[in-house]
Residue frames as a rotation matrix with the C-alpha (Angstrom) as fourth column:
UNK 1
0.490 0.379 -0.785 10.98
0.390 0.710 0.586 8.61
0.780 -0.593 0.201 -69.57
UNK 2
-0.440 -0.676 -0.591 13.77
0.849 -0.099 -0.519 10.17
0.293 -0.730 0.617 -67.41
UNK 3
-0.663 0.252 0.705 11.92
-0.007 -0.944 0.331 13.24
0.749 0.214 0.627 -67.91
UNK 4
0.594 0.804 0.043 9.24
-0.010 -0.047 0.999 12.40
0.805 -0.593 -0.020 -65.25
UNK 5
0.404 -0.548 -0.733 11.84
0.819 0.573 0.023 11.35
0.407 -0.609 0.680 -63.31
UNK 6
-0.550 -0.568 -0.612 13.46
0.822 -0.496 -0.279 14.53
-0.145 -0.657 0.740 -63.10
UNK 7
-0.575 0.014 0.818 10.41
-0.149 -0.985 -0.089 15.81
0.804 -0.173 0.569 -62.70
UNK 8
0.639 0.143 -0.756 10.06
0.551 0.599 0.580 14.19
0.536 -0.788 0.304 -59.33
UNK 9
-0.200 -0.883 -0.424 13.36
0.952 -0.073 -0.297 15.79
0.231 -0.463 0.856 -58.54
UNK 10
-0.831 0.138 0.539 12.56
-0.138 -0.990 0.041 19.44
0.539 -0.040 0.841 -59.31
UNK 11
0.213 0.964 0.161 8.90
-0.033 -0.158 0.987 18.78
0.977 -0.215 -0.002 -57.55
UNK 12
0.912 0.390 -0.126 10.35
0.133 0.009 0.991 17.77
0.388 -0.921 -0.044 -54.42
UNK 13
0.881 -0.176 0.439 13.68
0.050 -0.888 -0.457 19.31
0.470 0.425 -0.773 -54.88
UNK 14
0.867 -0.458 0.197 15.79
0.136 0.597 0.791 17.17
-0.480 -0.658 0.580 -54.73
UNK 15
0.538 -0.703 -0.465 19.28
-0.812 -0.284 -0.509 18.40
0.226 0.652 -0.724 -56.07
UNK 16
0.513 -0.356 -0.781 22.14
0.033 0.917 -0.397 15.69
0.858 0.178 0.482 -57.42
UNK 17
-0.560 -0.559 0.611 23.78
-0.702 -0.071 -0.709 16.13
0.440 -0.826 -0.353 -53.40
UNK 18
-0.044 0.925 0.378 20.27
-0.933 0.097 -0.346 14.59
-0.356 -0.367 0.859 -52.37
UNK 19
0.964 0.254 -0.084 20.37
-0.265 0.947 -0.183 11.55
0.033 0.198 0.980 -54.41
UNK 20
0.193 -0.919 -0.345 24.38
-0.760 0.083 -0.645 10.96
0.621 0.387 -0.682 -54.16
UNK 21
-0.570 -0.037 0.821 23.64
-0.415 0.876 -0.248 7.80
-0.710 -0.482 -0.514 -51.18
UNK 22
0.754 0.570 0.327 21.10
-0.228 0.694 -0.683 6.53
-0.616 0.441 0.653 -53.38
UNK 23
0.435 -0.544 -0.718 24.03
-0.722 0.265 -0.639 6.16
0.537 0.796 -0.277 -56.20
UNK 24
-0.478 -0.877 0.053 26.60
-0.792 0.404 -0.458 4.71
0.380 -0.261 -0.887 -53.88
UNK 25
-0.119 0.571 0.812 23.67
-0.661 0.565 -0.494 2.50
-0.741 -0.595 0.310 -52.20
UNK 26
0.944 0.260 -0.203 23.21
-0.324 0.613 -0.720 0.79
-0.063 0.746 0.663 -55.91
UNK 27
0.212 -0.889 -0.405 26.60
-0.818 0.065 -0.571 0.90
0.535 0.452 -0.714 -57.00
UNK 28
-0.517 -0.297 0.803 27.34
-0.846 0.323 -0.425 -1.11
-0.133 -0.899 -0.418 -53.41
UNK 29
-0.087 0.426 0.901 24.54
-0.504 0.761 -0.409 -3.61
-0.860 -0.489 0.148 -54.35
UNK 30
0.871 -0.102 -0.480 25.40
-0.462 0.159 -0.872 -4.38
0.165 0.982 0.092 -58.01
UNK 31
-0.387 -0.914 -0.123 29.03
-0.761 0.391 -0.518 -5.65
0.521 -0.107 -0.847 -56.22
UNK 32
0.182 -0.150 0.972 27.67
-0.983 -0.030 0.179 -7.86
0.003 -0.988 -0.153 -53.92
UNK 33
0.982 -0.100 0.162 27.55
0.092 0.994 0.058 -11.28
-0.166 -0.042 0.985 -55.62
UNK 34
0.236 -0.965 -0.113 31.49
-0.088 0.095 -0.992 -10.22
0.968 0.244 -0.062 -56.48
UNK 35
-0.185 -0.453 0.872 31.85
-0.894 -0.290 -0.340 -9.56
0.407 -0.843 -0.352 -52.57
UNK 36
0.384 -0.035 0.923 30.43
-0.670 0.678 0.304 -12.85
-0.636 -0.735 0.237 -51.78
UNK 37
0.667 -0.593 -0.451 32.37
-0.274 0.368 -0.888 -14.55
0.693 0.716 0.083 -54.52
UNK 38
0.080 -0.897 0.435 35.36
0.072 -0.430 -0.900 -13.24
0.994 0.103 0.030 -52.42
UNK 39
0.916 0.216 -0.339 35.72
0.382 -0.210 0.900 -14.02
0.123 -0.954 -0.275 -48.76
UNK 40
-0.210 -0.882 -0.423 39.01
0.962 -0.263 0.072 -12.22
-0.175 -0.392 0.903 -48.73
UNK 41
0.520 0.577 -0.629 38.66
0.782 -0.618 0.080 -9.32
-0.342 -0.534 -0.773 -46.88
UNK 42
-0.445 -0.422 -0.790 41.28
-0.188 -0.818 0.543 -7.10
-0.876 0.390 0.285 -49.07
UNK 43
-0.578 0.442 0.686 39.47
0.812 0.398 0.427 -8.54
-0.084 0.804 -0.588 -51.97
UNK 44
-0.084 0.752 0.654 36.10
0.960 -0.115 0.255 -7.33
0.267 0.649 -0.712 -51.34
UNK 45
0.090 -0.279 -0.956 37.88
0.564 -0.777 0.279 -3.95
-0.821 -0.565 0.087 -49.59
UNK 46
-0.745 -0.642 0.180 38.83
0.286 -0.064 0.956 -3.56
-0.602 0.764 0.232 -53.09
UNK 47
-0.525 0.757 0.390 35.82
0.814 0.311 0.491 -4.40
0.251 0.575 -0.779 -54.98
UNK 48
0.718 0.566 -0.406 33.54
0.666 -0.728 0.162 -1.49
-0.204 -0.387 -0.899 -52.36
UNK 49
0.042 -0.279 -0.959 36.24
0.158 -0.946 0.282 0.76
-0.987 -0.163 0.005 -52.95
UNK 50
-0.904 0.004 0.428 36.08
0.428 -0.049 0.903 0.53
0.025 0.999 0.042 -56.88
UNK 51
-0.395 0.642 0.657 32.45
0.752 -0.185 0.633 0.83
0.528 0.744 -0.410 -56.68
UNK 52
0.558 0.798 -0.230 32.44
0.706 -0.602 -0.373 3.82
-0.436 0.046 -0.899 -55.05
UNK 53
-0.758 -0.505 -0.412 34.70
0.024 -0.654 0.756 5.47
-0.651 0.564 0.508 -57.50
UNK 54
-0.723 0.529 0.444 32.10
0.645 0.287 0.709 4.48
0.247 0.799 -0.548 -59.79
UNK 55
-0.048 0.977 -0.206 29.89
0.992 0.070 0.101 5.50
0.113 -0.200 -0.973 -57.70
UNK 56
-0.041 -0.306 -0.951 31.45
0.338 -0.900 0.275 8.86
-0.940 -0.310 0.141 -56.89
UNK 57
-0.956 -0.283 0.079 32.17
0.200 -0.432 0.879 9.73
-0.215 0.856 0.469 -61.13
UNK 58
-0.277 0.932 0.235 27.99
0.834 0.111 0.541 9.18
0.478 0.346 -0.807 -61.51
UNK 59
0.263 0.474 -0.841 27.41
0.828 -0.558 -0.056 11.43
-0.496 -0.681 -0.539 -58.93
UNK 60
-0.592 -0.518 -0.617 29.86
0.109 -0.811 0.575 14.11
-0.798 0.273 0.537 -60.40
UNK 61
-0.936 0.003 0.351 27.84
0.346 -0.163 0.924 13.94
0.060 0.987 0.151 -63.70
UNK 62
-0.950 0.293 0.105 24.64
-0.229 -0.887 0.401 15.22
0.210 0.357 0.910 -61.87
UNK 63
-0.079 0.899 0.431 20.97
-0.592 0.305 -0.746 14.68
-0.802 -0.314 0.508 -61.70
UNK 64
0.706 0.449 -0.547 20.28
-0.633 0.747 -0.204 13.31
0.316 0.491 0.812 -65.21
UNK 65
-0.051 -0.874 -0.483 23.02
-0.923 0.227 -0.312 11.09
0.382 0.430 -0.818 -64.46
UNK 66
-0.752 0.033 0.658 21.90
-0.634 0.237 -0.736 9.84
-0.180 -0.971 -0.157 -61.35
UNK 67
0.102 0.926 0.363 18.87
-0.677 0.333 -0.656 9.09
-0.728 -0.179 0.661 -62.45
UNK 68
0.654 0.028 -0.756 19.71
-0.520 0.742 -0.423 7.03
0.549 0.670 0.499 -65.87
UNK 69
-0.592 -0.738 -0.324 21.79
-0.568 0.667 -0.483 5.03
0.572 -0.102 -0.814 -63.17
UNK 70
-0.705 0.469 0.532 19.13
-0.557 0.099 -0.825 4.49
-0.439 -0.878 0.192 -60.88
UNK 71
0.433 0.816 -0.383 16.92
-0.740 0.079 -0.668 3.30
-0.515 0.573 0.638 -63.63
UNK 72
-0.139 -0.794 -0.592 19.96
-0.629 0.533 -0.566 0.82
0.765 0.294 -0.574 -64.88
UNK 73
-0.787 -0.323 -0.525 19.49
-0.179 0.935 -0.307 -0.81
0.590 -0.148 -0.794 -61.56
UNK 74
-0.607 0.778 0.161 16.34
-0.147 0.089 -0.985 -0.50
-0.781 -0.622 0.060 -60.14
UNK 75
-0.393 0.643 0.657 14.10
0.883 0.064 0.466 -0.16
0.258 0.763 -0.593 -63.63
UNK 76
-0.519 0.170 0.838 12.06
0.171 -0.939 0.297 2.74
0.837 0.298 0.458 -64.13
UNK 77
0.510 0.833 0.213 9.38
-0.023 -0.234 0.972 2.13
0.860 -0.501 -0.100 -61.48
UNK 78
0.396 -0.494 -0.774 12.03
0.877 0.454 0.159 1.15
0.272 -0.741 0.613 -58.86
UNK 79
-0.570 -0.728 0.382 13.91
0.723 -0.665 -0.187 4.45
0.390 0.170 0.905 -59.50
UNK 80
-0.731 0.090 0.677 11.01
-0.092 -0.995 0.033 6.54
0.676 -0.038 0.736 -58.95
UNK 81
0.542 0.446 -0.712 9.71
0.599 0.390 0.699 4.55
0.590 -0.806 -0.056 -55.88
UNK 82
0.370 -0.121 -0.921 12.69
0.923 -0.066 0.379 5.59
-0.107 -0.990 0.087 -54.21
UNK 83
-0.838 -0.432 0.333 12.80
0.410 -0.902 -0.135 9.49
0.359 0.023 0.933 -55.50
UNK 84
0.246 0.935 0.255 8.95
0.079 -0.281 0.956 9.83
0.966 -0.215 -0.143 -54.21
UNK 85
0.868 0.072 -0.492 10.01
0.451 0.304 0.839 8.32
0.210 -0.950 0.231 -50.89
UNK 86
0.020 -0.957 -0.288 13.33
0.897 0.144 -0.417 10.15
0.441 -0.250 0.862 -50.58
């Protein structure tokens, strides 16, 4: 299944530099019911700066990575809505 995916990536050549906002853009919206949990503002400073370590260690592991994260939080079709459109 990822396979199509990354071949989406290689068709429109997109290397893992190319999809490294789209990580940090999930990563950022997978925190947010913790951020609104949390109206303290060193809180959810915290919380965005965790997930983009997270978001930063996916990135380091590449394209396939990228993409079995994208697919974790979008689902497949979500994931490869927004590698068509990137």
């Amino acid at each position: 299944m990822n396979e199509a995916l990354s071949e989406i990536c290689r068709q429109r050549r997109l290397t893992d530099e190319d999809l490294d906002e789209l990580v940090h853009e999930a990563a950022a919206q997978e925190v947010l019911p913790r951020l609104n949990e949390k109206p303290d503002d060193d809180i959810q400073e915290a919380i965005l700066e965790e997930a983009g370590k997270a978001a930063a260690g996916i990135n380091n592991g590449g394209v396939d990575a990228q993409i079995s994260y994208l697919v974790k939080q979008y689902g497949f079709e979500g994931a490869k809505h927004l590698l068509q459109t990137s």
